[in-house]
N, C-alpha and C positions, 0 to 999 in steps of 0.2 A: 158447062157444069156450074151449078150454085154457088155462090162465094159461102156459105154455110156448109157447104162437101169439099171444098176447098179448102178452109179453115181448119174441116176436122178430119182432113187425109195432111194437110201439114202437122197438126197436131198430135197424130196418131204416130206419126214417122218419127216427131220429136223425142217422145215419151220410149219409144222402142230402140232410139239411141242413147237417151237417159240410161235406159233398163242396163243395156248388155255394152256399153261404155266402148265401143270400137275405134272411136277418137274420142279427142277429150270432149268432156262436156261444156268448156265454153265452147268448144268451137260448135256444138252442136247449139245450144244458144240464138250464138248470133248466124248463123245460116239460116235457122228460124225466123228470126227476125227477115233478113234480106229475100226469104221465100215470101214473106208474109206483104212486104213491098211490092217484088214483083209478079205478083199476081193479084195487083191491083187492089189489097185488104186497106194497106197504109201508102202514105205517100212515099219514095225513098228516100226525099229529104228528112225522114222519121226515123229511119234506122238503126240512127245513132243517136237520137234525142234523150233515149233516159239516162245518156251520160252526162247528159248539162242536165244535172239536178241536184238538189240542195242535200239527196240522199247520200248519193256517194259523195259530195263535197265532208258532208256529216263522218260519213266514216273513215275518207282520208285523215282524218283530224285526229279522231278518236283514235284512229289504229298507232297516229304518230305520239300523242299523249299516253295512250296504255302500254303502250314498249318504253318509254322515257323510263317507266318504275322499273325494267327490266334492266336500263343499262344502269342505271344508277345503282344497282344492288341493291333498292328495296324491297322488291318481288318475294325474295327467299327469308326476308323478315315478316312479310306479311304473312305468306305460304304458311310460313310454321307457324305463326301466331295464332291464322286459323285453324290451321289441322290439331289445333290442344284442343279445339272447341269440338270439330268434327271426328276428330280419331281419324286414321286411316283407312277406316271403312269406305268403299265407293258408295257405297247405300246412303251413309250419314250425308256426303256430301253431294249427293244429288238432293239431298230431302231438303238439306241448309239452302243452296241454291236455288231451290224450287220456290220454297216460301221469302227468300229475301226477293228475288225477282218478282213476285207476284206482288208482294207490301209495295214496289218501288212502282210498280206497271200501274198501280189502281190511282198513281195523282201522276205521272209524268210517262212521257213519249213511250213504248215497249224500244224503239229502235235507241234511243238516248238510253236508256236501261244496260240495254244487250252490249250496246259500244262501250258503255262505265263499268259495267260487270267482268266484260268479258276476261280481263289481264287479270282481276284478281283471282275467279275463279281458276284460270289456265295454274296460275301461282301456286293456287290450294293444291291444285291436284300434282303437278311437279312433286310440291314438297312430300305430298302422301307417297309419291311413288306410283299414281294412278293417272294413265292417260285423261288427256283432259275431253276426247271426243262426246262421251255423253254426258260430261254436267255442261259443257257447251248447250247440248242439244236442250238439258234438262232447263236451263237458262233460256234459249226459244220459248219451250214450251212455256214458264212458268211466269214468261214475259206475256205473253197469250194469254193465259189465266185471268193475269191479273189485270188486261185491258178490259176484263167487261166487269169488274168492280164499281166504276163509274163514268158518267158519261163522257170522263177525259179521257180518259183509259186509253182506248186507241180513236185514230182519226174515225174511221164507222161509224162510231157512236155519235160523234159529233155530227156527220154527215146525216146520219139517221135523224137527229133530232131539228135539222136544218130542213131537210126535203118534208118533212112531217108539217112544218111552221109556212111550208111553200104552198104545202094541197092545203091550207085552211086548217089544221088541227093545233091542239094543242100539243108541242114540244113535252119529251120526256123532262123529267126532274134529272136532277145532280146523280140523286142517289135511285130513279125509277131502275136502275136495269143492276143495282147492288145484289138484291137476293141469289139471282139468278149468277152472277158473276163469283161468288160467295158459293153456291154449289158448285160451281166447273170451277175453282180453285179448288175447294176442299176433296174434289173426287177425282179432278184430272193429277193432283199429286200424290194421290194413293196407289192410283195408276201407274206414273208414270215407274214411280219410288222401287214398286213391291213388283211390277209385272210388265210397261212395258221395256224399261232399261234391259230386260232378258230378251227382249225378241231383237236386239239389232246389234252388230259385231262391234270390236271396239279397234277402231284403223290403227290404234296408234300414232295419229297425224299431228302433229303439232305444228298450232297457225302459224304464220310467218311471224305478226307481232311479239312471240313469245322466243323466235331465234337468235337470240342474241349468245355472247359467250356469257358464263358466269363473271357477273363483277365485285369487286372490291366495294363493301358498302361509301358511299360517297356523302356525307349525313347533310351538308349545304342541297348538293344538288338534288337529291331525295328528297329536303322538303318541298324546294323548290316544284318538283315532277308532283308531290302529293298534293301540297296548297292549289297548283295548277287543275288538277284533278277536279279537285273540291271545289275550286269556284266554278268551273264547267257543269258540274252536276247541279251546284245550285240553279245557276242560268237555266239550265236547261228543266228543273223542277218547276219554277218562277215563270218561265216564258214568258218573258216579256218581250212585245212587241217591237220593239227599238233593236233587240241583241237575239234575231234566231237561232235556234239552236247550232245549226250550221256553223254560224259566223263565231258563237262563243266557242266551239270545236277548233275551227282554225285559226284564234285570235291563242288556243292555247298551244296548241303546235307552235304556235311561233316561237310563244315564250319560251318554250323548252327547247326549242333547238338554240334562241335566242342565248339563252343563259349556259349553252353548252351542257344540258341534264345528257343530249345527242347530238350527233354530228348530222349535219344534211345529208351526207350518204346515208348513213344508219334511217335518219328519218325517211328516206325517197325506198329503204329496203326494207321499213316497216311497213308500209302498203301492200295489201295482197293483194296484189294485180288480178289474181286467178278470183278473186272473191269480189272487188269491183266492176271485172267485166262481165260476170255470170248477174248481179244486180241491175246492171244497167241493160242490158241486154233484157227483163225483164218487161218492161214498159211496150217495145214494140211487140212483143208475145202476145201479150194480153188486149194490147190496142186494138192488133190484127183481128183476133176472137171475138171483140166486143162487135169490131166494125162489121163482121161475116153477117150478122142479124144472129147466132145463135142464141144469147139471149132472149131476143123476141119468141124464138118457136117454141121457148122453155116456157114461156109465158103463156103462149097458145095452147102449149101440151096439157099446163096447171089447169087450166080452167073446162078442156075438154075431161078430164081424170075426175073434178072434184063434180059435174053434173051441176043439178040446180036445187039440190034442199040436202048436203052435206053435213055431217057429222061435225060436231066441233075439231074431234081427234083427226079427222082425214082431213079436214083443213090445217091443221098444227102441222101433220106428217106430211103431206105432199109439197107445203109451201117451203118446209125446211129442208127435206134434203133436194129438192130444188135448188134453193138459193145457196145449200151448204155444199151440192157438189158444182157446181155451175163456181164459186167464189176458187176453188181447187185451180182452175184456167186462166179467170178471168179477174183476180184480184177484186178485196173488198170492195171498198167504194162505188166502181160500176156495179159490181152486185145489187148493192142495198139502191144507190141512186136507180138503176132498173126498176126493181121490184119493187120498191115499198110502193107508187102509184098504183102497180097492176095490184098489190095484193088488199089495199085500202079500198079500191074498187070492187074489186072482188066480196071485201067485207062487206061494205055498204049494197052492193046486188044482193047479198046472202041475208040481209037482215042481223048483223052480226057489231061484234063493237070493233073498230078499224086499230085500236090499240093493241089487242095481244096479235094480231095478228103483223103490224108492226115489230113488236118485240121480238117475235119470232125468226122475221126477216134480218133483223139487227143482231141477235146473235147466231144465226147461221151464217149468214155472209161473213160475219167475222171468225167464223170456225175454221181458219188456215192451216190445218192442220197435218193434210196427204200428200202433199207435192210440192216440190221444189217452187214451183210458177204461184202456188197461191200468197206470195208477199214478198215483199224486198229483203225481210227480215230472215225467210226461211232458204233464199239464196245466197244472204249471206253467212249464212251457219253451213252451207254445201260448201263455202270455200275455206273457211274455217275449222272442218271437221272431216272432209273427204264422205261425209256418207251418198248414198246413190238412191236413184230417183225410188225404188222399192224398197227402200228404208222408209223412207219416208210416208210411203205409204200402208207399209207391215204397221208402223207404231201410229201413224197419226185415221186409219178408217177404226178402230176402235174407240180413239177418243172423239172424232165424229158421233158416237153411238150413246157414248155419255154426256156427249152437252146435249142431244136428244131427248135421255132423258132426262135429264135437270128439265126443259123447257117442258117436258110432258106433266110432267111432275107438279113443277109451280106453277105453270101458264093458269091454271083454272084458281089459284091461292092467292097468287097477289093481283095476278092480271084476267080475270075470266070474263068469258065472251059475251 
């Protein structure tokens, strides 16, 4: 058997335990992963490789700094301070949500975003009286958004604009892929706000970070947990070189357990183990996928489909939901790293400009939108929110549809062929 019918008969099995949940989902995960070893996809010394990563180090950190504001009692002051702005509406505070994660997503990390956001928003919604599961999700999403604002956005872009500078081209601009990012913000939160928050149930889950008992406001150790906050986020806005984000996450862990804001039990029970191991476990999924050659034959399939004197439009369409459903499996980065050569080649055979065609690759691969496997970011909101692999894909093949058409839309306006 093909390691390409082998990848996508593990794959298939995975997704069908996703679905109907008959063990839990990490365990289905990482089985995944150790099918995916042995049978030759990954080495099995890989298995457990995306655990030693600067990812989950990231969110160990943040999960212990975002609970710090819970024990110290200033959660239910921020809570209410927001919900005077939001009202108790779940609508208002998905919409708030939506656009403050999208403004923070367009200059800093979506995952540094998502781990800063996350306690306050869980806070807002407590204090409304409204499950926190979908302005969690809305927070995903609007972290997404706001990654293709600018080339910092998310890592893709940057990657995009790196392999572009490797085949000889000239590199996107700062602000080349703002327009476009600027419509899937403005349309994916209209979406999400008005229509799809209705298509997915609300669990009632509350992350582990946010289990604490109610405390007695403690106003030393609350600034303490808040100033700690606040320089993390800056570090982590700044990136600077010397202080990864990682490292300023768990230099603030310290400090808070340090100062007693929490106890090291509290901080070792603020980790959601169920939401670290479904991230990590991520890495071999996808390694597997990559390594099967699947990619390749998608690559083979694009160029038998598009013929030899294509339409600009059938070239836009087929190379995007190519690369947009292919990135659902196989995480961004391998996407775009894949594709953008084949699809620059493709250009230049077709007599065509190799830039929208680029662009196109650049935000489809980054359209993570249907499945738990397409980012580390959108596994860690499964452990976060308890939603199930066909939530994920109810709300996120729709907005598939609309960064489509954004990119149909503009491709011929800012970028034409």
């Amino acid at each position: 058997m093909s390691p390409i019918a082998v990848a996508l008969i593990i794959l298939a099995i995975t997704i069908a335990l996703f679905i109907w949940e008959p063990v839990p989902i990490v365990v289905t995960a990482i089985g995944a992963s150790i099918a995916y070893a042995y049978t030759g996809l990954i080495e099995v010394g890989d298995i457990f490789s995306g655990y030693n990563s600067t990812t989950i180090v990231l969110l160990a950190g943040m999960m212990v700094i975002g609970s710090s504001l819970f024990h110290t009692g200033i959660t239910n002051i921020i809570g209410e301070k927001m919900v005077r702005v939001t009202g108790k509406s779940e609508r208002n505070i998905l919409l708030a949500t939506l656009i403050v994660s999208c403004l923070l997503s367009a200059v800093c990390s979506n995952i540094g975003v998502m781990t800063a956001m996350a306690p306050l928003v869980t806070a807002m919604c407590i204090s409304a009286g409204v499950a926190p599961c979908k302005a969690l999700l809305a927070l995903l999403f609007g972290a997404q958004f706001g990654g293709f604002v600018t080339l910092v956005g998310v890592g893709s872009n940057a990657t995009s604009a790196s392999v572009m500078a490797e085949l000889g081209y000239e590199s996107f601009g700062f602000f080349s892929i703002t327009p476009f990012g600027i419509g899937v913000c403005i349309l994916g939160t209209l979406y999400f706000t008005f229509i799809g928050s209705k298509m997915i149930p609300d669990t009632g889950y509350i992350p582990e970070f946010a289990k604490a008992e109610k405390k007695v406001l403690d106003k030393k150790k609350a600034a303490i947990a808040c100033i700690t906050l606040l320089c993390v986020l800056v570090v982590i806005a700044a990136a600077p070189a010397a202080v990864p984000m990682h490292v300023a996450a768990v230099a603030g862990a310290l400090v808070v357990v340090a100062t007693r804001c929490m106890s090291l039990q509290e901080a070792i029970h603020a980790i959601d183990w169920n939401c670290m191991l479904l991230v990590g476990s991520l890495t071999a999924i996808s390694t597997g996928f990559k390594n099967s050659g699947a990619g390749d034959a998608v690559a083979e399939l694009i160029l038998r489909l598009l013929g030899n004197e294509p339409s600009t439009f059938l070239i836009t369409t087929v190379i995007f939901f190519a690369a947009a459903i292919l990135t659902q499996f196989m995480s961004n980065i391998p996407t775009i790293t894949l594709f953008l050569p084949i699809g620059c080649s493709i250009a230049e055979a077709i007599g065509v400009s190799p830039y929208p065609v680029a662009m196109v690759i650049t935000l489809a691969g980054a359209a993570s939108y249907a499945t738990p496997f397409a980012a580390p970011q959108n596994m860690m909101t499964v452990g976060w929110t308890r939603y199930r692999f066909a939530d994920f894909v109810k709300i996120g093949l729709p907005m598939l549809l609309i960064t489509y058409l954004v990119v149909v839309v503009l491709i011929p306006v800012f970028l034409p062929y």
